[in-house]
Every structure is written in structure tokens, then in C-alpha cells.
N, C-alpha and C positions, 0 to 999 in steps of 0.2 A: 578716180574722182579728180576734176579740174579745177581749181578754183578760179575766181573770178579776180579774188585781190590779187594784184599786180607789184604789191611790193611797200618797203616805205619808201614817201618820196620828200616828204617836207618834216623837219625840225624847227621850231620857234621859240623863241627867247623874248619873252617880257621884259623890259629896261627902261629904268626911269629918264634915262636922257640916251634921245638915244642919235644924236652925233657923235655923242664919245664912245657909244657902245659899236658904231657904226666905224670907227677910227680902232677899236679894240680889237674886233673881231678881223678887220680885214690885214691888221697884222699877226693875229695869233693865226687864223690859216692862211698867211701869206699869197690873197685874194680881193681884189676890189667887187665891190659888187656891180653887179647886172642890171639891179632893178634900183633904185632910190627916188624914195620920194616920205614925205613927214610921214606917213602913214603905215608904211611896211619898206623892208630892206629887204635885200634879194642878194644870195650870194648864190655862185656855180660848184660846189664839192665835189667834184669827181662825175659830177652828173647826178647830186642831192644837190636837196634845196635848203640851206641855212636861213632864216626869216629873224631879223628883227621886227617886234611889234612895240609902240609905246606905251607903258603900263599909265592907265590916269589913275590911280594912288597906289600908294607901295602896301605891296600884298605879301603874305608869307607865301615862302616859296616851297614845291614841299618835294621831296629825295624820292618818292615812290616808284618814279616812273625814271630810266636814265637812259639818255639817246647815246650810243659807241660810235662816235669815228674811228674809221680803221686808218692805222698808222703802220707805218715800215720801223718804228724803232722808239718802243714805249716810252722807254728813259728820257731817251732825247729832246719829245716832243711832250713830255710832263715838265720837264724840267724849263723847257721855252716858254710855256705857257704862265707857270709859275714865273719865270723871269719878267711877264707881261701884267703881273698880279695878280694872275688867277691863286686861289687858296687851294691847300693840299683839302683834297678828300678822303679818300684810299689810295694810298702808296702803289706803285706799280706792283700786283701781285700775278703769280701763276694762277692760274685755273684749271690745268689739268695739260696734258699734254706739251705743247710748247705755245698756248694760250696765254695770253697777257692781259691782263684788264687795269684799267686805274682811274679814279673819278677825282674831277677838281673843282673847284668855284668860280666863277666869272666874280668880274666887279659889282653884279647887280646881282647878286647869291642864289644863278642858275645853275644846274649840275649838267658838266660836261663828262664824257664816258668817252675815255679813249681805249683800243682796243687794237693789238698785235695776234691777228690770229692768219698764220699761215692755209690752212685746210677750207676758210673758207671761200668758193667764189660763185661769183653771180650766175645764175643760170638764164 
């Protein structure tokens, strides 16, 4: 069986201002963006698309759903982030094998999912 969907390819973050979220983001992944304009932000991830959009009133945000960047060095890159003011979520934990996962908070109480997993790669 083939499937049709090709993948994910866009991540978007809701933020109430969003020059600073736009100044935030492009040093917690050490990335200017590609695309800007008042309406949507555009950053290049590895070849994903990170999207700021501007929230028109502050909405609860909710945990259900968590997008993982993968990272070369869990620790390193939670504790940068946190150094940029994102909130602890989940501490960097194992998940099985030599899998890593760890979730944090933006300044505008998005969940970020970082993720050290050797085994997997893109097909």
C-alpha cells in the first residue's frame, strides 16, 4: 500500500506579539526567517517549516498534540532554550532505547518537543 501523505511539513505557533516571538524563535533555533511579513513568519528547519501566526486574543493553549525537533544533544539544546526563557515541561527523559525526548514552553505557553533519536531517518 502507497500512501499519498508525504510527510509533515509545517509547525505553527500562535503568539500574541509576534516581533518578539519573531526575535525569540530565530535565536532559540539559531535561524533567521525566509518568509516575514505581520501576517505569518517562515523559518527554514532543516527543510520544515516553523510558522509564526498572530493570535487576535489570548486563547488557552492546550498540551494534546506536541511537535519534536530533532536535536544532536538533548541536554544541550533544553537547557539553551530554557536559557532563552522557555519553561521546563518534561525534563530530558529516555524513552526506550537510546531515545530522548523533552518538552518546554515558549514565552506565549506553546509546547515545544525536542527529540534525540538516533535510529530514525528520513526515507
Amino acid at each position: 500500500m502507497t500512501t499519498k501523505i508525504q510527510g509533515l511539513r509545517t509547525t505553527i505557533y500562535k503568539v500574541s506579539d509576534i516581533d518578539k516571538a519573531k526575535a525569540w524563535y530565530a535565536k532559540a533555533f539559531q535561524t533567521a526567517p525566509y518568509f516575514d511579513e505581520p501576517f505569518y513568519v517562515g523559518f527554514n528547519i532543516a527543510g520544515y517549516e516553523l510558522g509564526l501566526q498572530p493570535e487576535e486574543f489570548d486563547s488557552p493553549k492546550t498540551t494534546n498534540v506536541a511537535c519534536f525537533w530533532g536535536v544532536a544533544d538533548i541536554q544541550e539544546q533544553y537547557d539553551f532554550f530554557l536559557s532563552l526563557g522557555a519553561t521546563a515541561d518534561e525534563a530530558p527523559q529516555n524513552v526506550g532505547g537510546d531515545i530522548m525526548v523533552a518538552t518546554l514552553k515558549d514565552p506565549w505557553n506553546n509546547l515545544i518537543g525536542l527529540i534525540y533519536n538516533p535510529e530514525f531517518t528520513l526515507s
